[in-house]
Structure formats: structure tokens, C-alpha cells
Biotite code that builds the C-alpha atoms (Angstrom):
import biotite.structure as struc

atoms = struc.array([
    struc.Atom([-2.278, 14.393, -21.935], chain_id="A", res_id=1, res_name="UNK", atom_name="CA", element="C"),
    struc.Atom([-1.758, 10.675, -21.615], chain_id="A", res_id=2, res_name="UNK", atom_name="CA", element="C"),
    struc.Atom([-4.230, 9.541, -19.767], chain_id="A", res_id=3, res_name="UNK", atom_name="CA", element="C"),
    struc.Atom([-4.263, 5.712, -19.180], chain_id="A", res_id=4, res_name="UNK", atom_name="CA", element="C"),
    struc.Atom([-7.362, 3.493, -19.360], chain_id="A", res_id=5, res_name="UNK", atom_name="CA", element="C"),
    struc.Atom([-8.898, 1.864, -16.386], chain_id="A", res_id=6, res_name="UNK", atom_name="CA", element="C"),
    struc.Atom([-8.944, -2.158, -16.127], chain_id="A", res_id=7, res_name="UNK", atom_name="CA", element="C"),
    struc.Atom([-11.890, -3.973, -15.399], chain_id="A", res_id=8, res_name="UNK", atom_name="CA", element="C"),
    struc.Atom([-11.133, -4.036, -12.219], chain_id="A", res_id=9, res_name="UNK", atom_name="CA", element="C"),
    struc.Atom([-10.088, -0.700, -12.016], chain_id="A", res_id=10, res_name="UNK", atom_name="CA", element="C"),
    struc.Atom([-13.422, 0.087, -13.164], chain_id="A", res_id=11, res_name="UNK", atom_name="CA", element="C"),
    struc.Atom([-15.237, -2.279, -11.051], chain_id="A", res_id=12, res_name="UNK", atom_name="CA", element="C"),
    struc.Atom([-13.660, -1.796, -8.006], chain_id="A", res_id=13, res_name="UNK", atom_name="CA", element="C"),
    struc.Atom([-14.217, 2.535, -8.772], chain_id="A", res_id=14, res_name="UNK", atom_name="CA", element="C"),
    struc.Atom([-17.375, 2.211, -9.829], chain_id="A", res_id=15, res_name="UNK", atom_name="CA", element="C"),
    struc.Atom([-17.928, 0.247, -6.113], chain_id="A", res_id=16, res_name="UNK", atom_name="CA", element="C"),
    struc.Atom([-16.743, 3.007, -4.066], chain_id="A", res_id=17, res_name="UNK", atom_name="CA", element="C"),
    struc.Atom([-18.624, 5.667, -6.208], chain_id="A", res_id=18, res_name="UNK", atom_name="CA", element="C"),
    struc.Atom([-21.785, 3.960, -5.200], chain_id="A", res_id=19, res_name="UNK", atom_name="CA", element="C"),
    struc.Atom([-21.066, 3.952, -1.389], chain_id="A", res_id=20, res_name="UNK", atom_name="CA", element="C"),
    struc.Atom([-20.271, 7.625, -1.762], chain_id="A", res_id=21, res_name="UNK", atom_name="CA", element="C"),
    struc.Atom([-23.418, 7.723, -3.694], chain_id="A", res_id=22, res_name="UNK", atom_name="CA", element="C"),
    struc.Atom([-25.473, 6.375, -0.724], chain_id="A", res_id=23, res_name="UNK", atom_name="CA", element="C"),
    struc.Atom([-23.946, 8.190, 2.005], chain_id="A", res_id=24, res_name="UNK", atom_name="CA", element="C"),
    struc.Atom([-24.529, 11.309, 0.422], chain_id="A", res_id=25, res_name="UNK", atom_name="CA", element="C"),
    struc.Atom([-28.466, 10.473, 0.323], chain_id="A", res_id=26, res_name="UNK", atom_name="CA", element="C"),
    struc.Atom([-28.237, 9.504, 3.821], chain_id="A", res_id=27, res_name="UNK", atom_name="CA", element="C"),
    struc.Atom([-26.436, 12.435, 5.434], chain_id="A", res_id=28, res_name="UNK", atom_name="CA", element="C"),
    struc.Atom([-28.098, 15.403, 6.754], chain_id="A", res_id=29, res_name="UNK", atom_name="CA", element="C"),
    struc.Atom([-26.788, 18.551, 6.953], chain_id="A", res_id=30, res_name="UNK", atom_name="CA", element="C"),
    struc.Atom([-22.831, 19.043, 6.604], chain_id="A", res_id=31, res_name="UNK", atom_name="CA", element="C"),
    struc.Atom([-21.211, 15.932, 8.019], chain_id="A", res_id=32, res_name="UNK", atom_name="CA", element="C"),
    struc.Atom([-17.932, 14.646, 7.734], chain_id="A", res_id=33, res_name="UNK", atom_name="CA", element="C"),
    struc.Atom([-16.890, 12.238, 5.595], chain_id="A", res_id=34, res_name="UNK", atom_name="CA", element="C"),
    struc.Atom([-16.994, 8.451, 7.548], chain_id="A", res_id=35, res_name="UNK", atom_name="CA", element="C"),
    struc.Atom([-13.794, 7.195, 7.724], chain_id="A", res_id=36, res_name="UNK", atom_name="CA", element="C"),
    struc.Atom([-14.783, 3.917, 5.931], chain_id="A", res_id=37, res_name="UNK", atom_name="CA", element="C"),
    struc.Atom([-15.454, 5.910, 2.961], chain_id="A", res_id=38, res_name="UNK", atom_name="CA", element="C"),
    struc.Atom([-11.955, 7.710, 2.874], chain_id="A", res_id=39, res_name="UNK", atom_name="CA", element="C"),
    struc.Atom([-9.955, 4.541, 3.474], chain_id="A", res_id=40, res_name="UNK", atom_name="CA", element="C"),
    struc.Atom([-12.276, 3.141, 0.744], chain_id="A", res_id=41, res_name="UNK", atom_name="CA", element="C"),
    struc.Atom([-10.934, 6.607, -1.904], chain_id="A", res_id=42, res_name="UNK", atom_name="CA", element="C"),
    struc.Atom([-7.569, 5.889, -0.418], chain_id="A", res_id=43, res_name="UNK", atom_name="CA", element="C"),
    struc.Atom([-7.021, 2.051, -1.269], chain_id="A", res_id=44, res_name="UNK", atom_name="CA", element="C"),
    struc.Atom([-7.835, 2.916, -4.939], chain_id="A", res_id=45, res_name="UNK", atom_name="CA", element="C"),
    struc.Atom([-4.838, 4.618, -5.147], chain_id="A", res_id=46, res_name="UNK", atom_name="CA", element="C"),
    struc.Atom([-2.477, 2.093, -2.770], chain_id="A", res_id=47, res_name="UNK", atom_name="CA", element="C"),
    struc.Atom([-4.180, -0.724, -4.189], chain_id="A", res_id=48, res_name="UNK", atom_name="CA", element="C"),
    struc.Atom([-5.720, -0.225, -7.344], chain_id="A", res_id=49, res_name="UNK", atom_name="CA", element="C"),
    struc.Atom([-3.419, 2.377, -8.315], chain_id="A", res_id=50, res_name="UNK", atom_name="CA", element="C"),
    struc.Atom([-5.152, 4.662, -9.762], chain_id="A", res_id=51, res_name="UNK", atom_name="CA", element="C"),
    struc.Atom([-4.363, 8.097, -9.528], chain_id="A", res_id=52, res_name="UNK", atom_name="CA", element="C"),
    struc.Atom([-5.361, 10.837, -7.334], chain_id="A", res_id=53, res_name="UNK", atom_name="CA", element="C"),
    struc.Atom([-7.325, 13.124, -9.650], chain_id="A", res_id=54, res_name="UNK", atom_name="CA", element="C"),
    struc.Atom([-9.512, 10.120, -11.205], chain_id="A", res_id=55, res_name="UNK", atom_name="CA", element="C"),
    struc.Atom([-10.293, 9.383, -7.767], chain_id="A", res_id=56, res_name="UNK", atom_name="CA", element="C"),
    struc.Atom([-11.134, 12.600, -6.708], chain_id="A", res_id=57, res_name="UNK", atom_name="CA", element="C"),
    struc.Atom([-12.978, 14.129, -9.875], chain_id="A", res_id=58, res_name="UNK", atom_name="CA", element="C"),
    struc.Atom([-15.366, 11.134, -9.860], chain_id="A", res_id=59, res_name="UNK", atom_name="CA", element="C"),
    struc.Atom([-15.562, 10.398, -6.381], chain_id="A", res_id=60, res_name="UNK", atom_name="CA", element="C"),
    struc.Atom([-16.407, 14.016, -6.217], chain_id="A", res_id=61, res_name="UNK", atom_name="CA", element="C"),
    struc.Atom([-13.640, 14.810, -3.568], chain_id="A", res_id=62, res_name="UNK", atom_name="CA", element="C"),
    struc.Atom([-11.110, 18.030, -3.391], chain_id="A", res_id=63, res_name="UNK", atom_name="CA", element="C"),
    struc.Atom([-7.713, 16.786, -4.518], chain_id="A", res_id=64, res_name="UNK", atom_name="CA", element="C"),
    struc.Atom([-5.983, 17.893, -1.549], chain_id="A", res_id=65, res_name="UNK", atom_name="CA", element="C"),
    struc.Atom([-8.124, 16.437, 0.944], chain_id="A", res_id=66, res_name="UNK", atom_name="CA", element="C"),
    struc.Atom([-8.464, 13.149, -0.770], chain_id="A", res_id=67, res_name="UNK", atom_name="CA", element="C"),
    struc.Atom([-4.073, 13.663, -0.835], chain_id="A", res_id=68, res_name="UNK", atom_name="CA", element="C"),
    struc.Atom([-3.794, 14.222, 2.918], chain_id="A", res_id=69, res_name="UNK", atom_name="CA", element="C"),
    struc.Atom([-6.243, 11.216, 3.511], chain_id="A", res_id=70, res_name="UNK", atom_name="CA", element="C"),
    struc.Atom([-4.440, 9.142, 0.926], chain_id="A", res_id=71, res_name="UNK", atom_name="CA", element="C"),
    struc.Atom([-0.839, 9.340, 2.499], chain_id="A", res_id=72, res_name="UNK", atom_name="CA", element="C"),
    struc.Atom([-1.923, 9.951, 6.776], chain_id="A", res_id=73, res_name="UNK", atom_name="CA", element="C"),
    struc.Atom([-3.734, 6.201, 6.048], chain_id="A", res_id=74, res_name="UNK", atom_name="CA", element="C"),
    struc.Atom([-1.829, 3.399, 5.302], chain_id="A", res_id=75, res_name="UNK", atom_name="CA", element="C"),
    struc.Atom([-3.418, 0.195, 2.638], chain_id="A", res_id=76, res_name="UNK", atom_name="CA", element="C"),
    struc.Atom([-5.977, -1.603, 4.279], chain_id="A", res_id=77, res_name="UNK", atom_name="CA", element="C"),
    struc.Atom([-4.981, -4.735, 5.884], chain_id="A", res_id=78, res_name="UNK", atom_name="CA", element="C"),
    struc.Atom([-5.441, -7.612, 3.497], chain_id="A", res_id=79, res_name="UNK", atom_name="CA", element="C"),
    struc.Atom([-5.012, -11.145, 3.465], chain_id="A", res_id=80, res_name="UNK", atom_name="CA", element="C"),
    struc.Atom([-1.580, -11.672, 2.897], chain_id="A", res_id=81, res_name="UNK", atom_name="CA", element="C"),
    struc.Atom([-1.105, -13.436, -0.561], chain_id="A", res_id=82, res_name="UNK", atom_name="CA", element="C"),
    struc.Atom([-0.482, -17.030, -1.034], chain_id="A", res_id=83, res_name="UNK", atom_name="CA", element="C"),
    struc.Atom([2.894, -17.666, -0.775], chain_id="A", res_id=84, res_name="UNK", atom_name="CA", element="C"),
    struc.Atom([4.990, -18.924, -4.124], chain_id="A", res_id=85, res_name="UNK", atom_name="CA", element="C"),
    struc.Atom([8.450, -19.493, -4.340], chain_id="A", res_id=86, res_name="UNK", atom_name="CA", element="C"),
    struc.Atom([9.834, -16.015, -5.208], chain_id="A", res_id=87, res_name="UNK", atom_name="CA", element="C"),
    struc.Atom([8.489, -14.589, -2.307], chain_id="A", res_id=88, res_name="UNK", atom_name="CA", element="C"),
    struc.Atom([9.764, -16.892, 0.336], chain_id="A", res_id=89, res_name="UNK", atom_name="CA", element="C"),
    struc.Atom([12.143, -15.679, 2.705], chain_id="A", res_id=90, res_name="UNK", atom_name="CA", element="C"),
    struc.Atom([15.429, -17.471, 2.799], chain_id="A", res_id=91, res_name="UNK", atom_name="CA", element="C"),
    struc.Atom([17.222, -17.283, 5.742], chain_id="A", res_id=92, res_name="UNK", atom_name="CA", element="C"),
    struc.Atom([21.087, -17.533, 5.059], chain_id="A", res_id=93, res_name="UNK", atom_name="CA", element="C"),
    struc.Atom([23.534, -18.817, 7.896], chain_id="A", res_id=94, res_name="UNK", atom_name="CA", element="C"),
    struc.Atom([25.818, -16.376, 8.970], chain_id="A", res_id=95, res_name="UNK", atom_name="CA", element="C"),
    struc.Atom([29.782, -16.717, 8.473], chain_id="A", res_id=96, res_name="UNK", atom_name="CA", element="C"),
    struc.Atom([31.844, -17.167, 11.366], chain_id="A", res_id=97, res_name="UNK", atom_name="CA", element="C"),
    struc.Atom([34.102, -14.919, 10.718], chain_id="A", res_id=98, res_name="UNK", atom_name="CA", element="C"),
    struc.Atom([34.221, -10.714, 10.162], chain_id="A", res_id=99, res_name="UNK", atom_name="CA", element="C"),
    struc.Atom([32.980, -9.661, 7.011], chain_id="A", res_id=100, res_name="UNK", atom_name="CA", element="C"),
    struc.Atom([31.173, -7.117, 4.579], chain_id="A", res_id=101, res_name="UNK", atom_name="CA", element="C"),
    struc.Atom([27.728, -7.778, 3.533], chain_id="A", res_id=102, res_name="UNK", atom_name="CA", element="C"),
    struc.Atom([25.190, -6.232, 1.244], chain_id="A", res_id=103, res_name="UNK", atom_name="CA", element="C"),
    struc.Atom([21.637, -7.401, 1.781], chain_id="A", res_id=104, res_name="UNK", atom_name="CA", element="C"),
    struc.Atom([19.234, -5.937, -1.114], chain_id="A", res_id=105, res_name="UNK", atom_name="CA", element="C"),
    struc.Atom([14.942, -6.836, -0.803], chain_id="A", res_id=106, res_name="UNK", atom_name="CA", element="C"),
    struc.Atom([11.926, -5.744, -2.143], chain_id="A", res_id=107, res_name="UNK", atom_name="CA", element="C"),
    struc.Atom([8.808, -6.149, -0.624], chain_id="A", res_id=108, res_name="UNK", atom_name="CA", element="C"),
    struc.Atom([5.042, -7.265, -2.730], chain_id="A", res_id=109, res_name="UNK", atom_name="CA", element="C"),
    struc.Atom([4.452, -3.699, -2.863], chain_id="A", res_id=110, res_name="UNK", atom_name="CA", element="C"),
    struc.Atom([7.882, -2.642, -4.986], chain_id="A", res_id=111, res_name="UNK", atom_name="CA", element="C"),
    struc.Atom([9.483, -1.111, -2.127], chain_id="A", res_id=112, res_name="UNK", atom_name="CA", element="C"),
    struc.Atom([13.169, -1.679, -2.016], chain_id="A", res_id=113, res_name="UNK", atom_name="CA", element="C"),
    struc.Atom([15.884, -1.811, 1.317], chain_id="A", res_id=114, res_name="UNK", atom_name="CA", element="C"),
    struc.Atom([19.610, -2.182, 0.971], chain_id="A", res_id=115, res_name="UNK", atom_name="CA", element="C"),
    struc.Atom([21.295, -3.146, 3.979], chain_id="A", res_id=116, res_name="UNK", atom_name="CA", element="C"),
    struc.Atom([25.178, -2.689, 4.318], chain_id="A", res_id=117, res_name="UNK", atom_name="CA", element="C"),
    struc.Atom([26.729, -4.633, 7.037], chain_id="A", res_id=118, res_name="UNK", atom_name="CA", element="C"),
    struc.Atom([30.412, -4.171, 8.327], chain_id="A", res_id=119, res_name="UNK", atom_name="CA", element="C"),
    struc.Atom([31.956, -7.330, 10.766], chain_id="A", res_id=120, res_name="UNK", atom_name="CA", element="C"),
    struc.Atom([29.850, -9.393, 12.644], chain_id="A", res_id=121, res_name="UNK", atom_name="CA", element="C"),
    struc.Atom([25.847, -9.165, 11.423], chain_id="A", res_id=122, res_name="UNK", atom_name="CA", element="C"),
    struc.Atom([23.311, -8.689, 14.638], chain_id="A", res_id=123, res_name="UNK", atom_name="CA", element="C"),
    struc.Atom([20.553, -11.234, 14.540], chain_id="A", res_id=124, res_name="UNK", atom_name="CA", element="C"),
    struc.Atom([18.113, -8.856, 14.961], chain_id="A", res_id=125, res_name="UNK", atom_name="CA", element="C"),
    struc.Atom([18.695, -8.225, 10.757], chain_id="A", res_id=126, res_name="UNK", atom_name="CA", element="C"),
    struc.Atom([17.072, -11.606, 9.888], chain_id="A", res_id=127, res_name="UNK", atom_name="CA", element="C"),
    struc.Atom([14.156, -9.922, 12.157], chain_id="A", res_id=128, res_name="UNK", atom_name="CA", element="C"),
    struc.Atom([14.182, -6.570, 10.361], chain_id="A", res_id=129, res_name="UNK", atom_name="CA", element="C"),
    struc.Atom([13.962, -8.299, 6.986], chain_id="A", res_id=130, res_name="UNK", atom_name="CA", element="C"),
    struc.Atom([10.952, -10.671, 7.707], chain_id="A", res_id=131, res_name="UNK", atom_name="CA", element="C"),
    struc.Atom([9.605, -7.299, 9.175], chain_id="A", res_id=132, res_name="UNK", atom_name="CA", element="C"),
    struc.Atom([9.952, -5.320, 5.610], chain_id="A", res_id=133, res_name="UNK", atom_name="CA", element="C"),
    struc.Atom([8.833, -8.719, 3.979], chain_id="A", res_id=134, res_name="UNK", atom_name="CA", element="C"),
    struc.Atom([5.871, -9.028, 5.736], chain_id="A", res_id=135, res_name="UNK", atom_name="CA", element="C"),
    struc.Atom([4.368, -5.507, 4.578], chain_id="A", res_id=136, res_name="UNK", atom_name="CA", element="C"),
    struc.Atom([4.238, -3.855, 8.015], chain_id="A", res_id=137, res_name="UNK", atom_name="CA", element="C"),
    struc.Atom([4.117, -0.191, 8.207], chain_id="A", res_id=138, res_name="UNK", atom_name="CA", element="C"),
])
């Protein structure tokens, strides 16, 4: 087994959510549900953090299937969206005038990739589309 060490902030942010579990559980009475707070909590260590789904579950204390289900029905909590730098400035490119091929390639902050293959005359609403997948949306 190759099991990879947490980061600091791995750790920290874990050890964070293990405590709110922690407290809820003391607070509870009887068999109630798990707040949703407390599952989109599990679930951004894994879209954020990037941990995987069985540390998460084993010390959060949470059935791996449940905490799965939970993990991909919510998407990542809305953050602040980062400061912008350079690389990850949209550039918007001026369309030719005339009929041609095109192959638009992006990826957004979160590694996900679109290719976009264009045939004659591009629709606007592309420059749209890509600011869309740039800007994290769901």
C-alpha cells in the first residue's frame, strides 16, 4: 500500500473538521442526521484538500459510501476566487473575418480541461462559454 502523507495543512484543515464532527456528536440526541454543514465540510477535503475518500471517512468516522454520494451530489464550496496572475487571465482573441477551422484548448484552476473544435464562422457566444469554464462555475 502506498499511502501518501498528509501536509500540514492537510492535517490542519482534517484535524478541523474532525473536531466539528466531534462536537456535534456530543450535542445530538438520539439518531439525527448528519447537518449539512458538516457533510459539505467531509466533502471539501476531498475537492479541496484532496485527500482521499477513505482517510476522510475512517477518521471522520463516516461509511465510505455515504461520505461518496455526499462527496460527488455537492459541488466545492464557493470560495473567493484567487487573485488573478498572468497565466490565468483570459485573453480574448479577435475573430478572423473570414471561414475557418479553429481549435480552442483551456483548463480551468481546478485541472479540468475543454477542447473546442470550431468549423466556419465562430458564434460569439464561445468567448461566453470560455469565461464560463474559466470562472469555475458548475
Amino acid at each position: 500500500m502506498n499511502k501518501q502523507p498528509l501536509t500540514t495543512e492537510q492535517s490542519a484543515a482534517l484535524e478541523n473538521v474532525c473536531h466539528l464532527f466531534a462536537d456535534w456528536r456530543k450535542a445530538k440526541t438520539g439518531r439525527e442526521r448528519i447537518p449539512e454543514q458538516l457533510w459539505q465540510a467531509a466533502a471539501d477535503l476531498y475537492h479541496t484538500r484532496k485527500m482521499t475518500i477513505n482517510r476522510i471517512a475512517r477518521t471522520l468516522r463516516l461509511s465510505h459510501s455515504a461520505l461518496k454520494a455526499k462527496i460527488y451530489e455537492m459541488p466545492p464550496a464557493a470560495t473567493d476566487p484567487p487573485e488573478e496572475d498572468a497565466s490565468s487571465l483570459f485573453i480574448e482573441v479577435a475573430a478572423p473575418q473570414g471561414y475557418s477551422d479553429c481549435v480552442i484548448e483551456m483548463e480551468n484552476q481546478t485541472g479540468i480541461k475543454m477542447r473546442m473544435c470550431l468549423r466556419g464562422r465562430a458564434d460569439p457566444a464561445v468567448l461566453d462559454l470560455g469565461r464560463y469554464f474559466l470562472a469555475g462555475a458548475p
